[in-house]
Structures are given as structure tokens and as C-alpha cells.
N, C-alpha and C positions, 0 to 999 in steps of 0.2 A: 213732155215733162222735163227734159234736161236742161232746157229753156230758164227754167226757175232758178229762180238764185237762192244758193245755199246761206243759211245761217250766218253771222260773221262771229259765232258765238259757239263753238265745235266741241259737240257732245258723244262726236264719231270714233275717233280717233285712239288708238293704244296711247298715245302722249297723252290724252285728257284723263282715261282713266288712270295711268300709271300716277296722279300727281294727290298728294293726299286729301282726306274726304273733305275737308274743310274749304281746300281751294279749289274742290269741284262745284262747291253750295256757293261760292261766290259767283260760278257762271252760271248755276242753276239757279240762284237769284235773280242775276240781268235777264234770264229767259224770262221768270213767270212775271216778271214786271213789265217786259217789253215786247215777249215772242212767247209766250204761252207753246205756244202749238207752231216750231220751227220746223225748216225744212233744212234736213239735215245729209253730207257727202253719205254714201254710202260705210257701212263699218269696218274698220280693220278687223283684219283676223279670220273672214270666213273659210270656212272648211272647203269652199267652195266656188270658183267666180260664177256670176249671173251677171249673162250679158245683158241683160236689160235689167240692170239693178239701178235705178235715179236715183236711189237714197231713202228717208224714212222722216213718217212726221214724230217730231220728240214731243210729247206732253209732259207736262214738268208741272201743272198745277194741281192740287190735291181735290177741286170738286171736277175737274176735267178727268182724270185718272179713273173717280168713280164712275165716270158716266160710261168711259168704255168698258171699263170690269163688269158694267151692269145691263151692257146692250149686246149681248151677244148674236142678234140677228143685226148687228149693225156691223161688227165688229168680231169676225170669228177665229177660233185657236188651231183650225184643221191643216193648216198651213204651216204651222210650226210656231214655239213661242221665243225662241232665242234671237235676239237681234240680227246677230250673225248667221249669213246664208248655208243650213245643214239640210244635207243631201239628205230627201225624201225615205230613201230607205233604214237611216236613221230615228227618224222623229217617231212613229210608233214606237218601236225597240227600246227606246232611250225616253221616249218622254210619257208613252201610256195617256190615260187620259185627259192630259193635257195638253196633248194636240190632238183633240179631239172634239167634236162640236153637237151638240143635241140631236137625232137623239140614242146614237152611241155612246156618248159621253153620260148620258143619263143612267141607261142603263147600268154600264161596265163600273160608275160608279157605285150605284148601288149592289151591287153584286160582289164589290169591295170592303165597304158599309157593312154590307151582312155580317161578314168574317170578324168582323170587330164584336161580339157579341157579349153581354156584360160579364158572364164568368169570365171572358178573355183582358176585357177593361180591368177588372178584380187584380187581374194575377199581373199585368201588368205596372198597374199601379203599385203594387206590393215590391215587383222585381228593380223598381224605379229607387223607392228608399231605401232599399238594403244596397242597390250599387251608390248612389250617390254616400251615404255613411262610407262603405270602402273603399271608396276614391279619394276623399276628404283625408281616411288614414291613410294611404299610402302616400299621399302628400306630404300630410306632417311626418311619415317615418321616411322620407326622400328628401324632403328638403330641397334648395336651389336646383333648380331643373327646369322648361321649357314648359311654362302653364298649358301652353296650346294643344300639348302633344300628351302630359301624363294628366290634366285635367280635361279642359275643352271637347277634347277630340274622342274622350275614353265612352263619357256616355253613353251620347246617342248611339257609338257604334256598340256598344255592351246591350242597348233597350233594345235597338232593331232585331240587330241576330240574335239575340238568347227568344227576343219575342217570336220572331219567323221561323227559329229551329234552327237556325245554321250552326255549325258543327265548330266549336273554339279554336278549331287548327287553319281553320279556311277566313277567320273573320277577318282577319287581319291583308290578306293579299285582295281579299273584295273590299273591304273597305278603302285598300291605296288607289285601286281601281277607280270607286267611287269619283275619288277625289281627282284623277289625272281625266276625268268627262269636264268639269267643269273649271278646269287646268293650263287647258293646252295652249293657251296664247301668254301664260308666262313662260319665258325664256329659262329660268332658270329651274324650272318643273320641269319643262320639256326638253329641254339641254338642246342635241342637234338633228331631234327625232321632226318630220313633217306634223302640224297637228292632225290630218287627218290619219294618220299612223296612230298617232298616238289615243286618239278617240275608239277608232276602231279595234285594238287593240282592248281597250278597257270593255268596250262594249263586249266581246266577245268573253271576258274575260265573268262578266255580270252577267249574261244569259245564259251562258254554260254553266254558271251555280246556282241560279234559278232555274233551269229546265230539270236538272239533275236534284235538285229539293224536292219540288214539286214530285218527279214520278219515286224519291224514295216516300215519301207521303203517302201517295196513294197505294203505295204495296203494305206499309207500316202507318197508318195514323197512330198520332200521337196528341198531345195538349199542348199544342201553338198553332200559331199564326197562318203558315203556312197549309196544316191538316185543312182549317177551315177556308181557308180560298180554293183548295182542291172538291172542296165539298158546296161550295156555297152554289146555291140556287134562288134566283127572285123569277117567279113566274114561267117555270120547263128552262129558264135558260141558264149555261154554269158558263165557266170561265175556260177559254182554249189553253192550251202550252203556250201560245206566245203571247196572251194576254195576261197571262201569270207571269211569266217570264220578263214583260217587261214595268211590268207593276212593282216586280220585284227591284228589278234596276231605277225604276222612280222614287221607291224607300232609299234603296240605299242610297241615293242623290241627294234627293230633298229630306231623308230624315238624318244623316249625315250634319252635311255643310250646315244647310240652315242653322240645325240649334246649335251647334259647334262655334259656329263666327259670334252667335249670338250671347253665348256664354263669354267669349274671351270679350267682345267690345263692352258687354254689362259689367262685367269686373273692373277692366277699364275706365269706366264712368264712374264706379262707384269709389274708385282712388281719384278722378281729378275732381268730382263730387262729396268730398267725405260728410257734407251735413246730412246727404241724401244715405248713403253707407249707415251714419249714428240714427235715422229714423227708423231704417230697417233692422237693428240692434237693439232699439230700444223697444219698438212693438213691431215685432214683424208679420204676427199673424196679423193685425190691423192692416199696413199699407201693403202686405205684399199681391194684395187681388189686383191693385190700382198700379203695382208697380210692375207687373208679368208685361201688361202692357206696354209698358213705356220703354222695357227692354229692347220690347220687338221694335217700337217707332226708334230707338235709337241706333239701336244695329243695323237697323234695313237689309237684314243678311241678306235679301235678292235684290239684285239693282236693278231689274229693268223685265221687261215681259212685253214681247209683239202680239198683236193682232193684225190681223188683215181687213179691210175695210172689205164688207161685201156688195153696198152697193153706194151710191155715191150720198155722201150727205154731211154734217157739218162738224164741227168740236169748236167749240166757243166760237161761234161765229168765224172760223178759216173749213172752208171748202175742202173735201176730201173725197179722193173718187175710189170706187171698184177699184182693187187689184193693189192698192197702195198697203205701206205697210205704215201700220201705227204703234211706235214704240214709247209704255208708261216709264215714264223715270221716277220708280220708288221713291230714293231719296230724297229728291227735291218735294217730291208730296208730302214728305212726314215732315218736311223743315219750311211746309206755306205758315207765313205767319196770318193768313187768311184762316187756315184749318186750327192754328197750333198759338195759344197764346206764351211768349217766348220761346219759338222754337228750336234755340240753341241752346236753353237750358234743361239739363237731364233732372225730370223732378216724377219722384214716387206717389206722389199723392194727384198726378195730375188725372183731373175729369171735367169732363168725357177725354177720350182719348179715342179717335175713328181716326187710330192710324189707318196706314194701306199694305204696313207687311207683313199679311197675310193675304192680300192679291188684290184687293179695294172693293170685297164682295161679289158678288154674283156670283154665276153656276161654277168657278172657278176658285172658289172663296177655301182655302188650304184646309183638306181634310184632315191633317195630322196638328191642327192646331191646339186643339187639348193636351196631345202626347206632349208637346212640345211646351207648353205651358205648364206642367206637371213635371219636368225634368228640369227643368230653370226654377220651379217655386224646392223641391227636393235638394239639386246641388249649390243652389246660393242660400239660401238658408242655411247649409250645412258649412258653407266659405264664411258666413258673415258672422255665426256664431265660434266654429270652433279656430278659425285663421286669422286671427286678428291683426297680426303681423305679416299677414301677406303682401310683397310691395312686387308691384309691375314694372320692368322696365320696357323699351321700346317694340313696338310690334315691328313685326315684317308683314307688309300687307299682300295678300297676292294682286299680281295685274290680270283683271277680268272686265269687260262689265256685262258680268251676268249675275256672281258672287260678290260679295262684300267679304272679303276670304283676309283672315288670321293665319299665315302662315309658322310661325314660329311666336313665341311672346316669353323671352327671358324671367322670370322671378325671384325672391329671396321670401323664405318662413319665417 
């Protein structure tokens, strides 16, 4: 396999992601037009070297993408989904049932599922618009300040732990935690720490308040999140310590980052968009169902998600064997002009809309996507009515390609 020649088109590389989103969609363009499905150097940045690492096939087309999200015995997650080679005794810990493949993965999700239970949806829902209104005010009573950090960022970290029960004095050093897992290959995140230091570190840091939730739980139930995953049961079977534990460390990740990046690039949009801004002004309950989505296709807050091919077989007509690795390129799916009629135009009324980020469906298909659609329809409603005057200046993006990461984003009230 090293035999094969790599791409001339490099979608591996710290240099490729570090260069803004715009001039990645230009080589993500000459792929889906020329190399759909390339073969790609191995990726910078792994945690890990693998000596027999050949490299990864990139899929960058938007019905290519679904076909692997949708073949799971073709194409499985037990292996790990980060592009970047992480040390096995990682990936449970840190990624829960996401690297995990039918029919563990079935199960442990539903056993998950359960604990979501509609009194819990109810109070949830509720605890959404009362933070989003008090986030909105403390804005307008702050003024000039770092949108990323006193808006973006406050949410989801406020829905998750008040939802799960974590305690207000603790939210705050899990949640940096959070953030320094899908981090560690910015330099200036990471300063002069190794990333695997820096991974492991956080991990340890997110299971030990996860293990420690979980058993005050069960000595003291109470009315969240957490009581019921200690309690849930589908069929005699409940959930271990470390399947709580690291289900816990998958919220705090993915319900973190994701709707966080996704907040700041939709603000974003909706200043270099202002016609799209005045539609949701003027009827918002009307476009905002049509417009939840368009958030997510234009954020793409996850860039990328591997699979492992399990036995040999094809994607668009290129050969793929056992043991290889197949990585979808979000991005480039939500901006096919095949899937997407003008796909560089951010527009709230667009339908259909089958973006892909939220995973391009299948068994994998993002369980916190209602949460997250519910927190984006609550806190821009409440930016686009009561902030009229909010003006963005430049982002700082983080270098990743796992996140689509809003590091800092300056503003003026």
C-alpha cells in the first residue's frame, strides 16, 4: 500500500488546516471534482506514531459521505473516529459510543436514550430560555467583550452541567478540560506541553468528575441528568462506572464545542449576510425551523469523522480494502454544489437542507441534535431581537481538523 501515490491535493497536513475555511473549500472543491475519494499522506498531529500508518482515503463528496455514515457493516467506528492515530486506551474513555459499533453501540445507546425522559426534555427545555434571556443581559450590561467566551461558550456549558448536576464551582475547570481534548494540536493552546500530556491530562481530569457525579447520585438521587443514567435500565441491563463516566466526557466534548463554534460562525453569517439577519427580524418564528439547519451546514462545527473499512469494497467506484482508514470531510459535503444549490450562500429559508453535520445519518446520526437545535433557536432569537447593534470583529480560529473551533471572536453592543 505505500506503493500508492498520495494526493497532490493535501488534506493531511497542520498547514492545510491551519489556512482559513474558505481556502480549504477551494481544495475541497478540486477534490470532489477530480479525486472524490483520495488517497491521502498520513495526518499530522497524532497522539501516537503507527508504524504501518499508509495514510487515509478522504471523501469530500456529500452522497459519498452518506453512504459511509449509512453502512456501518461496511465501514465501522470500533476503531476509533478521529483522524488522528489515538492510543486505544483512549477511545472508550473519551469517545463512548462512538467508537463503538452494533451491537454494543445499540444497546449502551439506548440505555442513554432512556435517561432522556420527557419530564427531563420539559425541564430542560425550560432551563434553555431562561439562560439564553440571561446571557443576552449580561451582554447588553457588558458590552465590548469576547463574544466567544461571554456568549458562545456560556450556553452549552450552563445546559450540560446544570442538566447533568454538576456542581457551579466545578463547571468551569471541566469545561477547559473539555476544550484542551479537542485542542492539543494548537500550539498556542497547548504552549510547550506534548499533546499527549495534554489529552491525558484533560481526560483524567473529566472522568474523575464523572465517576465522582455518578457515585454522589447514587447515594443522593436527585432531578437531573445524571440520577437517571445511574438508574436507567433497557432490558436487566444499566450502565457501568465507566460507561457513565465516559458518556459523561462525550457530553462534555460534543455538547461543548459543537454548539459553541456553531453559535459564533451563525452570528458571523448573519453580519456578512445581513438580508438573511432582516428575515429572521422580521418573522422569525416563520424561517427559524429552515434556518436551525442551515446553521449547522454552515458551521460544520465537526470537520471530519473516520471509519475503518471492514472488508474490502468500493465508494464511488475507488477500491477500498479491510483494515484501511476512511475519513468523511464534513465540510466539503455541506458545500457539494451537487447536494447544496449555491453552496456558498448562507440562506435561512433553504429546503431541503440534508446537510451532514450532524454525522450524514446512520447508527451514528448525533443524539444531542434536538438539544442543540433548541439552544441555537433560544439564544439567536434572543441576539437577533434584543442586539441589534451587535457588530463582529475578527475570529481566531483554532488549528484542528477535528473541530471547526472559534477561539476568541472580539465585539462591539
Amino acid at each position: 500500500m505505500g506503493e500508492r501515490p498520495y494526493s497532490t491535493v493535501d488534506v493531511s497536513s497542520t498547514a492545510f488546516w491551519s489556512l482559513p475555511w474558505t481556502q480549504r473549500e477551494d481544495s475541497f472543491a478540486r477534490l470532489r471534482a477530480d479525486d472524490p475519494v483520495s488517497w491521502q499522506r498520513p495526518a499530522d498531529g497524532g497522539l501516537m506514531p503507527v508504524e504501518d500508518d499508509d495514510g487515509f482515503w478522504a471523501v469530500t463528496r456529500h452522497a459519498d459521505i452518506q453512504h459511509v455514515s449509512t453502512h456501518p457493516e461496511l465501514f465501522c467506528s470500533g476503531r476509533g473516529v478521529q483522524l488522528e492515530n489515538v492510543p486505544e486506551m483512549f477511545l472508550e474513555a473519551t469517545q463512548s459510543f462512538l467508537a463503538m459499533d452494533a451491537p454494543r453501540h445499540t444497546l449502551l445507546r439506548k440505555l442513554v436514550s432512556s435517561a432522556f425522559t420527557p419530564k427531563q426534555i420539559r425541564t430542560i427545555d425550560a432551563q434553555i430560555r431562561d439562560q439564553a434571556v440571561r446571557i443576552v443581559d449580561d451582554l447588553l450590561a457588558t458590552g465590548d467583550c469576547d463574544f466567544a467566551r461571554q456568549v458562545s461558550m456560556r450556553l452549552p456549558m450552563w445546559t450540560i452541567y446544570e442538566m447533568v448536576g454538576l456542581p457551579p464551582e466545578q463547571q468551569q475547570p471541566v469545561a477547559e478540560a473539555a476544550d484542551l481534548l479537542v485542542s492539543s494540536n494548537d500550539d498556542v493552546v497547548r504552549g510547550d506541553r506534548d499533546p499527549l500530556e495534554v489529552v491525558n491530562e484533560a481526560t483524567q481530569t473529566l472522568i474523575v468528575a464523572g465517576l465522582e457525579l455518578a457515585e454522589a447520585r447514587r447515594s443522593e438521587p436527585t432531578d437531573d441528568l445524571m440520577t437517571n443514567l445511574v438508574q436507567a435500565e433497557v432490558d436487566g441491563a444499566t450502565l457501568t462506572d465507566e460507561e457513565i463516566s465516559a458518556f459523561f466526557v462525550l457530553l462534555s466534548v460534543a455538547g461543548n464545542d459543537t454548539t459553541r463554534n456553531t453559535i459564533s460562525h451563525t452570528m458571523l453569517a448573519l453580519q456578512d449576510f445581513p438580508d438573511q439577519r432582516q428575515l429572521l427580524r422580521e418573522d422569525f418564528d416563520t424561517h427559524i425551523a429552515t434556518a436551525l439547519d442551515e446553521f449547522v451546514r454552515w458551521a460544520t462545527p465537526v470537520s471530519t469523522f473516520k471509519r475503518t473499512v471492514v472488508c474490502d469494497t468500493e465508494i464511488a467506484g475507488v477500491p477500498v480494502a479491510a483494515g484501511e482508514k476512511v475519513v468523511m470531510m464534513y465540510p466539503s459535503g455541506n458545500r457539494d454544489a451537487a447536494a447544496f444549490d449555491e453552496p456558498m450562500r448562507f440562506d435561512v429559508t433553504r429546503r431541503p437542507n440534508r446537510h451532514v453535520g450532524f454525522g450524514g445519518g446512520g447508527p451514528h446520526f448525533c443524539l444531542g441534535s434536538q438539544l442543540a437545535k433548541t439552544q441555537l433557536r433560544c439564544l439567536v432569537g434572543e441576539l437577533v431581537e434584543r442586539a441589534p447593534g451587535l457588530r463582529l470583529g475578527e475570529p481566531d480560529y483554532l488549528v484542528s481538523n477535528f473541530v471547526h473551533g472559534v477561539k476568541s471572536l472580539p465585539c462591539t453592543v
